[in-house]
N, C-alpha and C positions, 0 to 999 in steps of 0.2 A: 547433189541434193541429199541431203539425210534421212532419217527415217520419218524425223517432225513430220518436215514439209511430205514423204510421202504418204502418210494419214491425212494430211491436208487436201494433196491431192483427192485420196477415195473419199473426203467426206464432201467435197465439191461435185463428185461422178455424185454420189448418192441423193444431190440437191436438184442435179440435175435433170435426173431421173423420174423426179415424182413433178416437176413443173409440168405445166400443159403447153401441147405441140405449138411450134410458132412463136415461142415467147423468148424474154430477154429478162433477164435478174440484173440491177440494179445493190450493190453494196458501198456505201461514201463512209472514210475512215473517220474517226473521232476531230470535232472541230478541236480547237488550243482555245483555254479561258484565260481571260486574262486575270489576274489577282488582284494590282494595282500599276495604276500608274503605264509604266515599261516591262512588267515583269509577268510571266504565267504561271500558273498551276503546273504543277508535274505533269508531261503530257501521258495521258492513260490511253491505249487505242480504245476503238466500237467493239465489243465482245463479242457480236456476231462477226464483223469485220474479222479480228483476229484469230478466228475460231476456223474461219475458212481459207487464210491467207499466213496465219504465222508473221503477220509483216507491222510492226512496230509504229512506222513512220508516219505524219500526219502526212493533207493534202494530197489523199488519194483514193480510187475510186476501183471498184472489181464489177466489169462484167461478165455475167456468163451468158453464154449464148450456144444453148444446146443446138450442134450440126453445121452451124459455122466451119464454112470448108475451111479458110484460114488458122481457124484455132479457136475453141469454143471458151479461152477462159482467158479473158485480159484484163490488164492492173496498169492502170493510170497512177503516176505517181511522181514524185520532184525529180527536177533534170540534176544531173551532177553540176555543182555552181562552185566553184573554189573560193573566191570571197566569202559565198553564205555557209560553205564549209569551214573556212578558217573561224567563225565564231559558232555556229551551232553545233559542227562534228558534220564526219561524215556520212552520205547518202548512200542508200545502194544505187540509185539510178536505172534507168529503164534498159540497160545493156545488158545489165546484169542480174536483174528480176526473171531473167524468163528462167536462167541457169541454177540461179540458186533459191528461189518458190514454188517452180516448177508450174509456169503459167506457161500460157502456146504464146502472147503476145505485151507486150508492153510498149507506153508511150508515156511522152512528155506529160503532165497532166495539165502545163500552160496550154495544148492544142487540143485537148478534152472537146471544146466546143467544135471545134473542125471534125472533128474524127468523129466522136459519140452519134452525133443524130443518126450519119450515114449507116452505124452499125443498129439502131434502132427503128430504122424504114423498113419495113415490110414486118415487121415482127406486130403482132396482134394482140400481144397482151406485154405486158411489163411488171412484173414483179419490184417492188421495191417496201420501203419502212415506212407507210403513208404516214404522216399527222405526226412523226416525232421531231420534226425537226422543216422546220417552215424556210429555212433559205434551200435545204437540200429539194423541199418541195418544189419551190418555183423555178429549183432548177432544173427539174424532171420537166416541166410543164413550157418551158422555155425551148426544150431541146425538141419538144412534140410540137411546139409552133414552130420552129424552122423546117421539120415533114409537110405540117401542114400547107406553110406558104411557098411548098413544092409540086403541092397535091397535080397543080394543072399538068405540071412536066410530067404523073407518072407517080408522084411517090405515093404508097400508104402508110398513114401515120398508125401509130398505135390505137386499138379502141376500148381497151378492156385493162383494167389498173388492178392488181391482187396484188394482196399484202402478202408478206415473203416471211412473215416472221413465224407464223401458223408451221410452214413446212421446215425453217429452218429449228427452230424450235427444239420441234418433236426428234429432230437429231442428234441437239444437244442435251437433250435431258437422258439420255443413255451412255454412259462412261465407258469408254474404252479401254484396255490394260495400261497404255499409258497415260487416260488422265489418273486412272485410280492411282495410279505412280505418282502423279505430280500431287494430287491430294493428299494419299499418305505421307510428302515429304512435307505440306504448309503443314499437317494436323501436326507432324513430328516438331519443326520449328516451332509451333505456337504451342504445345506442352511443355519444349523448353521456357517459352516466354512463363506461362502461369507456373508452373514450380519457382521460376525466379523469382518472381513476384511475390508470390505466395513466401518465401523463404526471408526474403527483404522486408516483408511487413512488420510494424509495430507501430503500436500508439504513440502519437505525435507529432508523424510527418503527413507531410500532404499527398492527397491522391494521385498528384499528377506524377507523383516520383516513384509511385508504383508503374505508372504508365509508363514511365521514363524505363524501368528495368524489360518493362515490355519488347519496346521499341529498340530498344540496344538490343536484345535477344534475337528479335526478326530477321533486323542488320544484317550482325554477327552472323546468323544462321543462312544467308543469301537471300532473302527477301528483300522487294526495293522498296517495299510499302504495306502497312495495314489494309487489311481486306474491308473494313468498314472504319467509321468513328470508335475508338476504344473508349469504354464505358468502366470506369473505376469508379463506384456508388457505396462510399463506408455509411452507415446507420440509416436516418431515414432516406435520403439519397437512395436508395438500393429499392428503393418502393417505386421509383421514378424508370419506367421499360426502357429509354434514349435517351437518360439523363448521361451525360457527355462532358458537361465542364471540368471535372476533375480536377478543382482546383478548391478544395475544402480539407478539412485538419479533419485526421483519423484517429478519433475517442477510442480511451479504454472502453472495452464494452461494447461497441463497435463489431456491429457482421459487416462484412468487406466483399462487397460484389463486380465480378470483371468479368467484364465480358467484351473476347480481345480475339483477336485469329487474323494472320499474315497474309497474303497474298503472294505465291511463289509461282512464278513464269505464269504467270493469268493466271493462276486456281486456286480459291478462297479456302480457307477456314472459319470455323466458327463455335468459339467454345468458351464458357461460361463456370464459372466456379464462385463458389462464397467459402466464408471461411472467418473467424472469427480473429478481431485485430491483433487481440492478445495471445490468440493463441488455442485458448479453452472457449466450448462453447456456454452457453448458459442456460439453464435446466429448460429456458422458455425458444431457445432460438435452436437448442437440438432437438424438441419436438417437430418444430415445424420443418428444419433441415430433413428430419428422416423419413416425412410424410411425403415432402417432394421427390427425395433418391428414390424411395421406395416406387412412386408413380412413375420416373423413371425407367426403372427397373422394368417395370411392367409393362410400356410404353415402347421400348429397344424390343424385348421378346414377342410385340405382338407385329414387331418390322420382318415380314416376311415375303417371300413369294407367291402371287395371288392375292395377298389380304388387301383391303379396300384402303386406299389412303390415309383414311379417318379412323383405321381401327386402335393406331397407337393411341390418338389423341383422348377416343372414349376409354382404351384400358387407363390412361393419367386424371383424365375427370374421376374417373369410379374412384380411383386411390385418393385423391386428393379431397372427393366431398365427403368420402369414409373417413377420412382421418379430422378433417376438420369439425364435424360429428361428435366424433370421440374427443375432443378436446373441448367442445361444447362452444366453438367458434361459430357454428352454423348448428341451427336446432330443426332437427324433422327429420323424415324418412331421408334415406340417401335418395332411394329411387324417387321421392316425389323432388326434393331437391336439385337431381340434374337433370330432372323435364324442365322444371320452372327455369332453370338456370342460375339457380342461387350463386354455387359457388363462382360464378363469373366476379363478384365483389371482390375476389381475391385470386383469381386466376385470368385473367379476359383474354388470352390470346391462346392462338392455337399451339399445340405441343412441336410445332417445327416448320419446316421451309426447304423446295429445294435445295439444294447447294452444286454449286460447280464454276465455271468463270466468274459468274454474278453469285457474291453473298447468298443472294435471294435470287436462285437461279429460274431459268426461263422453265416452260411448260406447265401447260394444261392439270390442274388439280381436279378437273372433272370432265367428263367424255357424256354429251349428253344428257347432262342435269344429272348423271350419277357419277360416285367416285371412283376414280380412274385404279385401276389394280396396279399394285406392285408389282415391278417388275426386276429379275438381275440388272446392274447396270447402273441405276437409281441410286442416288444418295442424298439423303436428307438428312436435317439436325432434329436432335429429340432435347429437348428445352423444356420440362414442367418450369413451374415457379407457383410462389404462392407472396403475395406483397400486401402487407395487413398496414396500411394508409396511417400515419401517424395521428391524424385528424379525426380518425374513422373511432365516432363516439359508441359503437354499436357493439365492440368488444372490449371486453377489460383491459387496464392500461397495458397490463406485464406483455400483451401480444400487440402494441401498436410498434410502428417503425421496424416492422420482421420483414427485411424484403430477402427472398431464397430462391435463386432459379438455378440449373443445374443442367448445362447443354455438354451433347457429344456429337460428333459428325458419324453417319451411320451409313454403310454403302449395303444395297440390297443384294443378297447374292442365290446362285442357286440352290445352294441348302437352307439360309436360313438370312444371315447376316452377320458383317463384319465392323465392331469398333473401329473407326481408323485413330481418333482422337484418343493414345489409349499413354497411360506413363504419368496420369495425374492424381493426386492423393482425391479422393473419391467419397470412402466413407467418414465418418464423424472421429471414429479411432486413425485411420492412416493421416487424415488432418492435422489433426492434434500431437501424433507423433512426428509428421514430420518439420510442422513447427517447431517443435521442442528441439528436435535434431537439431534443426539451424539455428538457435537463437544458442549452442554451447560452442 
């Protein structure tokens, strides 16, 4: 057993810990989709699933069962089958699961129904993923009608159902030295991808062929997959937050927006750049460019220890309604401005998001109707943007189809905070020069 699976271990002790006395957790690994026809989607595992297990393979299930004298942590999962071997690859099988995941017990998961009830009699409460997943339901609800149609002989069924995601959660939203590891290595692969990109661009090829330098990058650098849809948005495109087709012709004149990050052994990136197709920006698209770095700028420094989750987001509005102000994009006080919410017309979303397994990772953004304090541990994305609607009659022409967002992946630490997402041309000068670089 390696070091993985022994993090794995203590973060399974730690889940264990905080459930209530008598109870039983419930974890089922990622269904397989199908695409078309005979064929599937790349199987992805359940991120809590793999969070607690390290274990890849579909059709399988993790109990924990705190005080279980047999073994308090078992993994139902596929038999070793040498035919379904010879076409899909090999299984670990349940021989070999206890040895190398470091579980106390493993079984067939064709005998799940045999074995599971018996370990869920007497247990008072059950922990599992209520309402995400409606056959995993019924089959929670199936296995508490075989207790129950024992009741006369003796057994107690379960009577009390808590959602498991609440505790598991709040565990994952704290990074350990090695996710920050595995982090730092997606942020590093997908700054190689944007500098590629970035270096490949010019007026007249299609978007999707930027993505294309993307995705060779990921590859190449050991990623099996894009951590989200990649988003290559040249001119008004770039005003569009999930516009995703990438399949339009990149104009001279052209700001060119991506927003791309790898997924390396489960752990996301997600990092965002613009950059002008030609190369140079234009008097009207580096104003709005340095309004948003700027708000960024301001928005990273206000990422600290203690400070309230929302405090980056307000230091990027103040930059942002300030500067659009002074460009005479929005008219009035600043401060009467981001009461009313003005600049939302050109800013509407929040300056970030989690990050960790899931792009848009799990936990709580507030603790009791207030916002929840930064803590070490903690990483989020800092994303201003500002996207001025080509349609949008309310500003002069020279500012319609500006779309400029500017993300970094940002871990919270005990002094202050750490770039992870760092080796990308950034300002409007290092852009522009290293376009120039690449294009001799």
């Amino acid at each position: 057993m390696d070091s993985n699976y022994r993090e794995m271990r203590k973060r399974r002790k730690e889940l264990m810990l905080q459930m209530e006395p008598n109870s039983i957790a419930l974890l089922a690994a990622a269904p397989a989709h199908a695409r078309n026809s005979d064929t599937e989607y790349p199987y992805r595992q359940n991120s809590d699933f793999y969070y607690l297990t390290g274990f890849a393979e579909k059709n399988a299930l993790l109990a924990l069962i705190p005080g279980r004298k047999e073994g308090e942590v078992v993994l139902f999962c596929q038999g070793n089958d040498k035919l379904k071997e010879l076409w899909e690859g090999k299984l670990l099988g349940p021989e070999a699961v206890c040895d190398e995941l470091g579980v106390d017990d493993a079984y067939p998961i064709a005998d799940i129904d045999d074995i599971l009830p018996g370990m869920m009699e007497g247990r008072a409460r059950v922990y599992y993923a209520m309402g995400k997943d409606d056959q995993f339901d019924s089959k929670v609800m199936d296995w508490v009608k075989v207790i129950r149609g024992k009741a006369k002989m003796g057994d107690h069924p379960p009577s009390e159902f808590l959602v498991l995601d609440h505790l598991l959660h709040e565990l994952r939203l704290l990074k350990s030295p090695e996710e920050i590891k595995l982090m730092e290595q997606a942020a590093r692969i997908s700054a190689e991808g944007h500098r590629r990109a970035m270096a490949n661009c010019r007026p007249g090829i299609k978007e999707y062929e930027l993505e294309a330098e993307l995705l060779y990058t990921f590859t190449r650098g050991g990623s099996r997959a894009p951590a989200y849809r990649t988003i290559v948005g040249a001119g008004d495109n770039a005003c569009t937050l999930h516009y995703d087709a990438n399949n339009c012709d990149i104009k001279e004149g052209d700001l060119v927006l991506i927003d791309a990050g790898c997924e390396y052994n489960y752990y996301a990136s997600d990092i965002t750049r613009t950059f002008p197709a030609n190369g140079k920006f234009s008097t009207e698209q580096k104003a709005i460019y340095e309004i948003v770095l700027k708000a960024q700028d301001a928005a990273i420094d206000a990422v600290q220890p203690g400070a309230p989750w929302d405090a980056p987001h307000n230091a990027s509005v103040k930059v942002i309604t300030r500067g659009l102000v002074k460009l005479g994009i929005l008219k009035g006080r600043p401060a009467q401005l981001i009461k009313s919410e003005a600049y939302k017309d050109f800013y509407m979303h929040r300056v970030g998001h989690w990050l960790g397994i899931d792009v848009h990772d799990v936990g709580d953004y507030k603790i009791d109707d207030d916002w929840r304090l930064l803590e070490p541990g903690m990483v989020t994305t800092i994303e201003p943007g500002i996207y001025i609607a080509p349609d949008n009659t309310k500003v002069p022409k020279k500012w319609r189809g500006i779309g400029v967002r500017i993300e970094d992946d940002v871990l919270i630490t005990k002094a202050g905070h750490k770039v992870l997402s760092k080796g990308i041309p950034r300002t409007v000068q290092e852009i522009e020069s290293f376009m120039a670089e690449s294009t001799q």
